[in-house]
C-alpha positions as CSV (number, residue, x, y, z in Angstrom):
1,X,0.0,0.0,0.0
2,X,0.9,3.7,-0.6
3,X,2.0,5.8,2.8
4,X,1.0,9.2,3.3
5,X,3.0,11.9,1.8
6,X,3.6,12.9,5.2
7,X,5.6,9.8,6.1
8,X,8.5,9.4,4.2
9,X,9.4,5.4,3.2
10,X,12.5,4.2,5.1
11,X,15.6,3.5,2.9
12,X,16.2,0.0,1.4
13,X,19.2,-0.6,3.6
14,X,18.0,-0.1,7.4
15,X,19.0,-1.3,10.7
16,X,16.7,-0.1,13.2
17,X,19.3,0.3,16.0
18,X,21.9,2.2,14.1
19,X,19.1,4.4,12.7
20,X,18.0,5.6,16.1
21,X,21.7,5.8,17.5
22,X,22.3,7.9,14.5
23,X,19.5,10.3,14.6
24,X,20.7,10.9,18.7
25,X,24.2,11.3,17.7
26,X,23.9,14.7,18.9
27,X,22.2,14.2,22.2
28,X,25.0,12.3,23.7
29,X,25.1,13.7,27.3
30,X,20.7,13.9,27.1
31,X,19.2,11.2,29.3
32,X,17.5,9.0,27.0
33,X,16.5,6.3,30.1
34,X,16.0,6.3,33.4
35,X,15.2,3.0,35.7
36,X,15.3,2.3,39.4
37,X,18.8,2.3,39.4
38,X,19.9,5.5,37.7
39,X,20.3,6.8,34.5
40,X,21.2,6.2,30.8
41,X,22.4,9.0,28.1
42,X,22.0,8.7,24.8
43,X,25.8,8.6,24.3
44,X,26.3,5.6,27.3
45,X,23.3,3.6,25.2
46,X,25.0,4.1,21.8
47,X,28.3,2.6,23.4
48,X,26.6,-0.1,25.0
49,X,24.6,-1.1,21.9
50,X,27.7,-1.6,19.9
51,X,29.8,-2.9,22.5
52,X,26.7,-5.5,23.4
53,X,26.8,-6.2,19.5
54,X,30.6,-6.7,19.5
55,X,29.6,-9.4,22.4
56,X,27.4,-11.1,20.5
57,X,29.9,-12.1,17.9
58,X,32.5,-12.9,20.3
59,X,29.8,-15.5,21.7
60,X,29.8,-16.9,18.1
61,X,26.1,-16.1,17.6
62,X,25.7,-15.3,13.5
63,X,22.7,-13.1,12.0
64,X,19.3,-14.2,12.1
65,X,20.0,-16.5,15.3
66,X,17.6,-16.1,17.9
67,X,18.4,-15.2,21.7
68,X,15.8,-14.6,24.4
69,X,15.3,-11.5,26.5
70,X,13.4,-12.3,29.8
71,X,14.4,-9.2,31.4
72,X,12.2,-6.7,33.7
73,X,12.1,-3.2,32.5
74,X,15.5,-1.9,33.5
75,X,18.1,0.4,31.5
76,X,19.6,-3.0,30.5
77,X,16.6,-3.7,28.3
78,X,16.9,-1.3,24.8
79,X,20.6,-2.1,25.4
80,X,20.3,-6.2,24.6
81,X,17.2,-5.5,22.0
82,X,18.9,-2.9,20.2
83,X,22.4,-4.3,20.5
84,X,21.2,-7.8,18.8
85,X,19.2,-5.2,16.1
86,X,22.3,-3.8,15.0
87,X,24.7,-7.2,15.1
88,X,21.6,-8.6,12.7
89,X,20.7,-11.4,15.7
90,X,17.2,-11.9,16.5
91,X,16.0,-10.7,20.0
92,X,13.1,-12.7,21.0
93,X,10.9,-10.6,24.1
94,X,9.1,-12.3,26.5
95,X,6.6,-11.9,29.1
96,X,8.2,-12.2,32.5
97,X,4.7,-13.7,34.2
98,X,4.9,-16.5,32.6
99,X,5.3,-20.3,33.8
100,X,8.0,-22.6,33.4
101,X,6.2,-24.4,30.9
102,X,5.6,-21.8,29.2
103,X,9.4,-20.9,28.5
104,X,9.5,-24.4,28.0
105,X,7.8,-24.3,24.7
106,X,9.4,-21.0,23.7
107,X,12.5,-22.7,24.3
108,X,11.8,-25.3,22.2
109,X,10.0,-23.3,19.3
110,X,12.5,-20.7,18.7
111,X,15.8,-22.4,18.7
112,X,17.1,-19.7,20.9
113,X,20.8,-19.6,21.3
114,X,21.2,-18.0,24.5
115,X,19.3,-16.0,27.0
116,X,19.8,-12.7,29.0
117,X,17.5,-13.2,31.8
118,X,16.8,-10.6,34.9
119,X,18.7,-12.4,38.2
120,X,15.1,-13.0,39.4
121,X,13.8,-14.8,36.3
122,X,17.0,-16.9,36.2
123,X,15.3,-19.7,38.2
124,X,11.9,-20.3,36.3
125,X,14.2,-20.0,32.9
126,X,16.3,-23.0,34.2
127,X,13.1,-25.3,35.6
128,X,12.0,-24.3,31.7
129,X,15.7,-25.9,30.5
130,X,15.4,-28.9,32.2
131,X,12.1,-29.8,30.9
132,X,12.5,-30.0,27.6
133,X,15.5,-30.1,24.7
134,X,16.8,-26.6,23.8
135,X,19.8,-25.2,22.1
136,X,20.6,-22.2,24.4
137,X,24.4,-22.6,25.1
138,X,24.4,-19.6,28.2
139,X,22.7,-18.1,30.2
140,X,23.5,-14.3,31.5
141,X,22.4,-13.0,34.2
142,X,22.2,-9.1,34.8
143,X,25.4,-9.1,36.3
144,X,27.1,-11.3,33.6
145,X,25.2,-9.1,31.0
146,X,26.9,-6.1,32.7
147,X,30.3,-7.7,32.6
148,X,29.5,-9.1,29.4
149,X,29.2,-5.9,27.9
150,X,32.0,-4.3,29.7
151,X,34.7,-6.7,28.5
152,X,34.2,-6.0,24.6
153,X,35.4,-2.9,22.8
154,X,32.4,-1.1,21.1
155,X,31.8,-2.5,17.0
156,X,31.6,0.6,14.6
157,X,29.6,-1.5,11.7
158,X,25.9,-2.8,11.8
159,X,25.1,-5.6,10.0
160,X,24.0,-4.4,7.1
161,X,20.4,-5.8,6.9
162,X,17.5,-4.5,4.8
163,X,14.5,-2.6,5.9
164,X,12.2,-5.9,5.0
165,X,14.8,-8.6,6.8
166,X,13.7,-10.3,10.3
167,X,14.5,-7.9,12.9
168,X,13.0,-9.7,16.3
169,X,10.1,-11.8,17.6
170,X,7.3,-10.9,19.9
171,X,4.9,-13.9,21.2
172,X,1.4,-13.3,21.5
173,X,-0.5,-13.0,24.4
174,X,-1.7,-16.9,24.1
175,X,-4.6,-16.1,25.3
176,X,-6.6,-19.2,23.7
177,X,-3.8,-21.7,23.3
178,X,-0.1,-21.8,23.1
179,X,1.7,-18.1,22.1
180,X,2.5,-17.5,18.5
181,X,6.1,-16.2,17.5
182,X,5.0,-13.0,15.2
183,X,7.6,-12.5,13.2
184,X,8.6,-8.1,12.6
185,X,11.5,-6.6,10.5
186,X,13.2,-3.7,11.1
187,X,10.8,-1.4,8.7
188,X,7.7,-2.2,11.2
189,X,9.8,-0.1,13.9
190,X,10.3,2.6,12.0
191,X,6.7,2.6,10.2
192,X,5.3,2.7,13.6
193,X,6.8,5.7,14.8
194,X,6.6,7.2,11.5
195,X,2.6,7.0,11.4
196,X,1.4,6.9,14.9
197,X,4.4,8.1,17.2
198,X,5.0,11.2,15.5
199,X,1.9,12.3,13.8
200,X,-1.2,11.0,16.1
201,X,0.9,11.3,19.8
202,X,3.0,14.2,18.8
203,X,6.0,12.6,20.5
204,X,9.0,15.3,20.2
205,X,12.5,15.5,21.9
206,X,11.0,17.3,25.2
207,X,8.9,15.0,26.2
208,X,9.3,12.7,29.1
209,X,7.6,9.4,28.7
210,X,6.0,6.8,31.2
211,X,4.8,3.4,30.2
212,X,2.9,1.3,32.5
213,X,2.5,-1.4,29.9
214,X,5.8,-3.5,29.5
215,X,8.2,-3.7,27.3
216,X,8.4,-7.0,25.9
217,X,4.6,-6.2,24.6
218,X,4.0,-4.6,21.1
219,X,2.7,-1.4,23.0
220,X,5.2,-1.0,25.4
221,X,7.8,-1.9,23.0
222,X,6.5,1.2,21.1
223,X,5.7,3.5,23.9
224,X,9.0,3.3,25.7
225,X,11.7,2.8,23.0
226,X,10.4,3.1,18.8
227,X,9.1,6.7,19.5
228,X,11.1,8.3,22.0
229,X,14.4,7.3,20.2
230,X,12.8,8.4,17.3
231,X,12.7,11.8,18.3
232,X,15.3,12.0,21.6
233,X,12.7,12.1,24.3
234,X,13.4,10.6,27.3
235,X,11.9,7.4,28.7
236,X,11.2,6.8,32.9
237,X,11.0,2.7,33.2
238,X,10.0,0.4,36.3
239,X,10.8,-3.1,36.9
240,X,8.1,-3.5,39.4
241,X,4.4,-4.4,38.8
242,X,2.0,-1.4,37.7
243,X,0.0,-1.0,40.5
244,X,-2.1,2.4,41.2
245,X,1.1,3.4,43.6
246,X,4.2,2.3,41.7
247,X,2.6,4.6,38.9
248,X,1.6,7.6,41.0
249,X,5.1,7.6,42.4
250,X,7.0,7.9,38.9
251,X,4.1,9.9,37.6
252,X,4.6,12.5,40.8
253,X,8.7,12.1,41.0
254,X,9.7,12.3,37.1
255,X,7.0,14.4,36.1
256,X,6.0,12.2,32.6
257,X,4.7,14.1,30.0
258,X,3.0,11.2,28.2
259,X,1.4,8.4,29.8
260,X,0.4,5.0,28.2
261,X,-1.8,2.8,30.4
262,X,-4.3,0.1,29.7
263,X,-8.2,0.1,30.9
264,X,-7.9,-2.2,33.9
265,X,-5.0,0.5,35.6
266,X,-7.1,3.8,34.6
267,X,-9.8,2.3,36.3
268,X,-8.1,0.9,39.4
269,X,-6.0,4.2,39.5
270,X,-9.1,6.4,39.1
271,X,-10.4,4.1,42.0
272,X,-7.8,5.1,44.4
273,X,-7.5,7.0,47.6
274,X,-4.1,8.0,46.5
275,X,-4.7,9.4,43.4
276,X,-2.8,12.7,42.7
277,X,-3.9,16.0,42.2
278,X,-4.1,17.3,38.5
279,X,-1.0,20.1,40.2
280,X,1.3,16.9,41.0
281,X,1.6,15.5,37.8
282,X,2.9,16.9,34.3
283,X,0.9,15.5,31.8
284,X,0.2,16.6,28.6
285,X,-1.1,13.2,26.7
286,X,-2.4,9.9,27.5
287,X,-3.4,6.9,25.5
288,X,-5.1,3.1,26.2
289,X,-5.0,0.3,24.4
290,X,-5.3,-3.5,25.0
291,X,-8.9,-3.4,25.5
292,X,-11.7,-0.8,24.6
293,X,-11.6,2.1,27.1
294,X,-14.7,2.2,28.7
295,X,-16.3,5.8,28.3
296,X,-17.0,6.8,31.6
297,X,-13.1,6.3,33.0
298,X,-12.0,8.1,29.7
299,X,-14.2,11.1,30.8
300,X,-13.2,10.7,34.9
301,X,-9.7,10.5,33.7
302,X,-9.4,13.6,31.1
303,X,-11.8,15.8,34.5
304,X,-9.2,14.7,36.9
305,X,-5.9,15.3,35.2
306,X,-7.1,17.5,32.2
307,X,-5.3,15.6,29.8
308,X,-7.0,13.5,26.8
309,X,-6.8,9.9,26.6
310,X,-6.2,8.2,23.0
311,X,-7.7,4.8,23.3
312,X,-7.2,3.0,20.2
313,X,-6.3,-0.2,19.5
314,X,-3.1,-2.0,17.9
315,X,-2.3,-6.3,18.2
316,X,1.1,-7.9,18.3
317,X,0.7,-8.1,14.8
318,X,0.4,-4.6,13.5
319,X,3.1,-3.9,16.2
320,X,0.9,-1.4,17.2
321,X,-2.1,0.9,17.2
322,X,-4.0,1.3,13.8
323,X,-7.7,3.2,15.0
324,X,-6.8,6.1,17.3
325,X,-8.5,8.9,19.1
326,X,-6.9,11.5,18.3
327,X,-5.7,14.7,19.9
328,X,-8.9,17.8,19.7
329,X,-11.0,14.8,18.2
330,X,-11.5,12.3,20.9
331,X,-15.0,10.5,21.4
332,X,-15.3,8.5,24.3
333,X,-16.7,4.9,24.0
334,X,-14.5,4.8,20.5
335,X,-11.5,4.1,19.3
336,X,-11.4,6.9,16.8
337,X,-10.9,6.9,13.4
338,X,-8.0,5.0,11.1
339,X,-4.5,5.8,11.5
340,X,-3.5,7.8,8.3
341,X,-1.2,5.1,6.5
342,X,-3.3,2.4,7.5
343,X,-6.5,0.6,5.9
344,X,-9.7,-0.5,7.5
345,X,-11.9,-3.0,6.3
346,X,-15.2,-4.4,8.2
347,X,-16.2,-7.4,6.5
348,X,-19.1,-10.4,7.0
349,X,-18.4,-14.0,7.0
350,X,-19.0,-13.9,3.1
351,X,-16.2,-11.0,3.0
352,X,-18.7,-8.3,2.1
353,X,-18.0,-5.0,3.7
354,X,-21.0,-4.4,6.1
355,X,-21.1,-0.9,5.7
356,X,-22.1,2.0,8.6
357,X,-23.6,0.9,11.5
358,X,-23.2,-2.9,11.7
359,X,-21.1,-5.3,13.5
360,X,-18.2,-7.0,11.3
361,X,-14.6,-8.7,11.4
362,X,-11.7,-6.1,11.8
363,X,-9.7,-6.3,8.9
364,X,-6.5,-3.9,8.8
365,X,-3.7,-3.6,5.9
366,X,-0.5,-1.5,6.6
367,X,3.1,-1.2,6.5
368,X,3.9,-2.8,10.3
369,X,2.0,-5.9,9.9
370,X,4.5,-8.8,10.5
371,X,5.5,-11.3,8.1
372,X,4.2,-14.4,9.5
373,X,3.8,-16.7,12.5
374,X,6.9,-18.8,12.9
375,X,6.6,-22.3,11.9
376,X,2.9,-22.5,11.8
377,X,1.9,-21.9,8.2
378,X,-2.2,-22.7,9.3
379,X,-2.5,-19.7,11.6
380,X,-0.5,-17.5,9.4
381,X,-3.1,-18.2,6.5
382,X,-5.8,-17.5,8.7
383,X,-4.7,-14.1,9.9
384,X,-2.3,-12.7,7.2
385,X,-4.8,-12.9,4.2
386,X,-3.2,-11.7,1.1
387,X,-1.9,-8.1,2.3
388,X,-4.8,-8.2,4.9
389,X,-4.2,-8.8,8.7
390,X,-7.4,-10.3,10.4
391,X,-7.6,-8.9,13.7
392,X,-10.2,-11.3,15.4
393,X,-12.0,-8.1,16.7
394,X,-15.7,-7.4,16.0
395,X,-16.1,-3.5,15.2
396,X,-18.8,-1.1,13.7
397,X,-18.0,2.1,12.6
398,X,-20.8,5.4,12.4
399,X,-21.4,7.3,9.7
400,X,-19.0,9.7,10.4
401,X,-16.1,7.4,10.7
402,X,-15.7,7.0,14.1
403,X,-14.9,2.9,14.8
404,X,-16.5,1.0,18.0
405,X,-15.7,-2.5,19.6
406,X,-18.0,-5.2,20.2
407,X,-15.5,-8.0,21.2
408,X,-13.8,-10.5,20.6
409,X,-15.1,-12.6,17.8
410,X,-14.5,-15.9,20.0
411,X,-16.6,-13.7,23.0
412,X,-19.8,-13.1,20.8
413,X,-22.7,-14.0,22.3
414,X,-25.8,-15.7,20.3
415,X,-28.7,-14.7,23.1
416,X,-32.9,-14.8,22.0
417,X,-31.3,-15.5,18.9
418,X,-29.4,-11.9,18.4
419,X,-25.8,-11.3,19.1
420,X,-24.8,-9.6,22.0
421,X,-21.3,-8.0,22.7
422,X,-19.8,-8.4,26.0
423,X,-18.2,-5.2,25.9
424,X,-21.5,-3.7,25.6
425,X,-22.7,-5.4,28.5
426,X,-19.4,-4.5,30.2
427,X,-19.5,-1.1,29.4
428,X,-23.1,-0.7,31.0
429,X,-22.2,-1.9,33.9
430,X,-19.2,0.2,34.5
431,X,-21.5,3.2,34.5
432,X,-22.6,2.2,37.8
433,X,-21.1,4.1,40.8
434,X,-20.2,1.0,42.4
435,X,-18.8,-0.9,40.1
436,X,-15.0,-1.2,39.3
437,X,-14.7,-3.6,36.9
438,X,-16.8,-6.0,34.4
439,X,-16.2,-9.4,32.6
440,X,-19.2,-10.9,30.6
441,X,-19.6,-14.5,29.0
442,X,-22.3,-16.7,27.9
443,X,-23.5,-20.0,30.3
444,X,-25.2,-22.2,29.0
445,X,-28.7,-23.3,31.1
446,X,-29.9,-26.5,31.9
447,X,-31.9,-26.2,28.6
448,X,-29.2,-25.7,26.5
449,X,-30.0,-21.9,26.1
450,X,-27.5,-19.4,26.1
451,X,-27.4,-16.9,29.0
452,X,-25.5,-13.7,30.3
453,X,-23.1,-13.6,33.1
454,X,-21.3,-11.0,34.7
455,X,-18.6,-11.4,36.8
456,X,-18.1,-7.7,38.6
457,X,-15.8,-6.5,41.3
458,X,-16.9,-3.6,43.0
459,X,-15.1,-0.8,44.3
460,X,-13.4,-0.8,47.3
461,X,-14.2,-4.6,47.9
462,X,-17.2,-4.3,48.8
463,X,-18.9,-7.7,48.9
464,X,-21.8,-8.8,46.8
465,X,-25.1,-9.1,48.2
466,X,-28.7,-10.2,46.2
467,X,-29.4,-6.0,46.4
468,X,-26.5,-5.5,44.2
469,X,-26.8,-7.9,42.0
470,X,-30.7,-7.2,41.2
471,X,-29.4,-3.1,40.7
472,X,-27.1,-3.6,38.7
473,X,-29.8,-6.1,36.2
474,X,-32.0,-2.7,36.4
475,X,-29.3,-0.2,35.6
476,X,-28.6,-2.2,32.4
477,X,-31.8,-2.5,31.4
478,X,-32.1,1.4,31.2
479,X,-29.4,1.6,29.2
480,X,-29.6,-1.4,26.4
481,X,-32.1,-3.6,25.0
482,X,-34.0,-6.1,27.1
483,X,-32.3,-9.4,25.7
484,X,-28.7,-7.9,26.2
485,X,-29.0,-7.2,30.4
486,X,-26.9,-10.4,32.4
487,X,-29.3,-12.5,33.6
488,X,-26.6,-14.2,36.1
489,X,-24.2,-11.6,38.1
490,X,-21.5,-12.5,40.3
491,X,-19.4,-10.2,42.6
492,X,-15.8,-11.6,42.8
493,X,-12.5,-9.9,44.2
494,X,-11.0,-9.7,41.1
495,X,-10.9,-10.6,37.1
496,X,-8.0,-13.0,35.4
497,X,-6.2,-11.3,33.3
498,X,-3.2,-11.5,31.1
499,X,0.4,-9.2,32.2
500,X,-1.0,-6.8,29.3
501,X,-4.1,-6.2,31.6
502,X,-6.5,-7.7,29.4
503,X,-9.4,-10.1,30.5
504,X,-9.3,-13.3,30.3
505,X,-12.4,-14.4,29.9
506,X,-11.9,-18.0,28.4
507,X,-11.2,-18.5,31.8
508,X,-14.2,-17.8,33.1
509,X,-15.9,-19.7,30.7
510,X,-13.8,-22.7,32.1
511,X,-14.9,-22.2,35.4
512,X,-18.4,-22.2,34.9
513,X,-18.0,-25.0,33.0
514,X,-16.6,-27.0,35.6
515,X,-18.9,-25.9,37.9
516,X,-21.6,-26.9,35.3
């Protein structure tokens, strides 16, 4: 597909990593990163880059061989990912939450060649080794990594990889079944910035960045390394889990200027006793993603802070987002418009569009969608379809443009013979004053009918009671149509989710399921 004019095409020759160490050649005493720890300039992460290259060779690992980085989000992080970018090795991220069998298979899958694994993390990695054959030849710690990196005098020559060669793996959430190694190059970096980074955020060299989302996922990776380096903003990062208080603390002591968050933390931040005063932060920008924001903590969040959040929505991939709010033109309860660059198709299960205001599969073609799904050709068909990505998402879009989810196509639900969306349902409920959080599935009844659940947590724990419950079924029925209120509600303590903050519902479908 044709880009805008606006975003000019990368050349045929690029390495990411030398790209963004060139374009902060000048910035070498700016911070660039700050962790727990201390800081990084833009001059000590170009050194370390090429010295962590120069290591990579010396550990006899050749282009296009895979290594994992199980690492918390510490300085050390863009050092290994863009250090194997520019020796042409392939950095595989992973989620740090995950089980030892879980490493097990990614083990396995990718072939990896060595790891660089957070001290921490070091034992789960090595319960993952035991269990099942693996080529990984060493293991660094962060203090070996350190030493590693040390020991080895800088390399003054990328590998000199096109824009279109493999540049790293991320692995999907899993979800529904084991994680899928999606396969990126070095272009879908630079696109990303290039169409969303610069022009929808309006990232720029002051800025200070915060990302509660992580970095091994395709937003954080984006939020906390693609675009700042791409214009030399500086980038605050923590190891820890993003709870309410580890983010008012960096939000109140490095004064962020951009914020990227996911629904599950607005709303539990929102929900806080500790939450700052619009005079203790520094905000200018926000954005969601991973799940639909709901409308209502869009609105409390923009009162409170008076800064605009862009929900929008991106998938492992696209890399990143591809429907945005955007800045002056945000609508609450959307996710915006199309990302200028990208294409946006809504389509029926013949492969019809659907046209304005009907429910159809996201379809999305642009410039950052991966290549392919490594070594599993039948879900790549499925979900790269000619120069289309299918996204799995059911949307609808007005007729003024503006695009709204509906779910998950695996979380439809088929109820008095209509289908009901459980973000819908969700999105009702959330309206209530004393509720925090919403998950919605189908169950089936002892006559094989389909009915609504909702699983809620209130706010501040307050325990369910038969008052409650019947409430809520009222308040929704005020706001949709009879068939779509939950017939069943449930208060629990809290939702399952996945480290990106998004719901897991096949979860709770499993539970009922057992419980029958």
């Amino acid at each position: 597909m044709t880009p805008p004019p606006r975003a000019k095409p990368p050349a045929a020759r690029l390495n990411f990593a030398a790209h963004v160490l060139e374009l902060n050649a000048g910035r070498a005493e700016k911070i660039a990163y700050r962790d727990d720890a201390g800081t990084l300039t833009y001059g000590e992460l170009d050194e370390r880059v090429r010295r962590f290259a120069a290591a990579l060779a010396a550990l006899d690992i050749r282009r296009e061989e895979r290594v994992l980085l199980l690492m918390h989000d510490t300085t050390a992080w863009p050092v290994a990912f863009l250090g194997c970018l520019y020796a042409g090795v392939i950095p595989v991220a992973l989620n740090t939450l995950l089980t030892p069998d879980d490493y097990a298979y990614v083990l396995s899958h990718s072939r990896a060649q060595a790891a660089f694994v957070s001290s921490s993390l070091v034992p789960v990695l090595r319960r993952a080794m035991s269990a099942t054959p693996n080529e990984v030849k060493r293991v660094f710690n962060a203090t070996e990594l350190a030493l590693l990196i040390e020991q080895h005098t800088p390399t003054q020559t990328p590998a000199d990889t096109c824009a279109d060669d493999i540049g790293f793996w991320l692995y999907s959430s899993g979800s529904t079944g084991r994680a899928k190694g999606t396969v990126h190059t070095h272009a879908n970096l630079y696109w990303t910035a290039e169409l969303y980074g610069k022009p929808i955020l309006g990232v720029r060299e002051s800025d200070v960045v915060f990302s509660a989302a992580k970095l091994f996922f395709a937003y954080g990776l984006g939020n906390a390394l693609t675009f700042p380096l791409s214009v030399g903003a500086t980038v605050v990062l923590m190891a820890e889990r993003p709870t309410p208080q580890a983010v008012f603390k960096r939000l109140v002591d490095h004064r962020p200027t951009i914020f990227y968050g996911v629904p599950t933390l607005y709303a539990a931040m929102l929900a806080s006793a500790e939450l700052p005063p619009r005079s203790g932060v520094s905000l200018r920008i926000a954005t969601s993603a991973g799940e639909a924001l709901p409308k209502e903590i869009g609105e409390r969040f923009n009162a409170h802070f008076g800064c605009e959040v862009l929900d929008g929505i991106g998938s492992t991939e696209m890399l990143h987002i591809f429907i945005s709010n955007s800045p002056g033109d945000v609508r609450y309860g959307t996710t915006g418009k199309p990302v200028p660059g990208y294409e946006i198709e809504l389509r029926d299960e013949t492969g019809a569009d659907v046209g304005n205001d009907v429910m159809g599969d996201l379809y999305v073609r642009g410039p950052s969608a991966a290549l392919m799904y490594w070594a599993d050709c039948e879900k790549s068909r499925a979900t790269f379809v000619g120069s289309w990505t299918r996204s799995g998402d059911k949307y609808s879009r007005s007729r003024d443009g503006y695009y709204s989810y509906a779910g998950r196509g695996d979380d439809m639900l088929r109820v008095s013979g209509q289908y009901v969306s459980p973000f819908e349902v969700e999105a009702a409920l959330m309206q209530h004053p004393s509720v925090l959080e919403a998950a919605v599935i189908g169950k089936i009844d002892a006559d094989g009918l389909t009915r609504t659940k909702a699983f809620v947590v209130l706010k501040d724990g307050t325990a369910g009671t038969e008052a409650i419950e019947e409430e809520l079924k009222s308040f929704v029925k005020e706001i949709l149509a009879p068939h779509k209120y939950p017939r069943l509600i449930e208060c629990v303590s809290e939702l399952p989710k996945t480290a990106t903050g998004k719901i897991q519902r096949f979860k709770l479908r499993e539970k009922e399921a057992a419980i029958g």
